[in-house]
C-alpha positions, 0 to 999 in steps of 0.5 A: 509459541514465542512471542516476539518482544515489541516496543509501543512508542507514540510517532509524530507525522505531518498529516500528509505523510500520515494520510500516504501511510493510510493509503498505502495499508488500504491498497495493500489490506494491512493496518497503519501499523503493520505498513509502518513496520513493513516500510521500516523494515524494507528501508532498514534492509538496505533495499535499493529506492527503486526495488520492486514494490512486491518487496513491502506487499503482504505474503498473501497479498498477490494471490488475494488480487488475483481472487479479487480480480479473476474475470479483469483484463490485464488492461483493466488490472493495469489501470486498477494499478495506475489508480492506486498509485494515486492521491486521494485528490488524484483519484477524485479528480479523475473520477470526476473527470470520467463521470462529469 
């Protein structure tokens, strides 16, 4: 099997764009790493900016949701979707506005 040379480099990111980054991999169950190199390699490809987000998911990713999230709505899947589109701060906001 061939392995695939890789270069370790260190990376210097304001703390905000580093918490996006973390963000992004936990809704898509990928590491930083990993979604630093799929977001590279989207962006590198020549993507156009609003090119569907399925295009940086994970090979499997769809069907794992979909195992997740077999007995939802697609009310209830819309509104998953909405969330994790949001900030940190935006998602604590909302929670305690849904529950206060």
């Amino acid at each position: 099997m061939n392995k695939v040379p890789v270069h370790k480099f260190l990376v210097r990111l304001p703390v905000d764009l580093h918490q996006r980054v973390t963000e992004a991999a936990e809704r898509y169950r990928r590491s930083v790493n990993s979604e630093i190199v799929a977001r590279l390699e989207q962006s590198l490809a020549g993507l156009p900016h609003d090119a569907d987000e399925s295009a940086v998911e994970p090979p499997f990713f769809p069907y794992i949701e979909t195992t997740f999230r077999r007995d939802l709505s697609e009310q209830e899947n819309a509104l998953i979707r909405a969330f994790r589109r949001l900030s940190r701060r935006q998602r604590g906001a909302l929670v305690a506005l849904l529950t206060g």
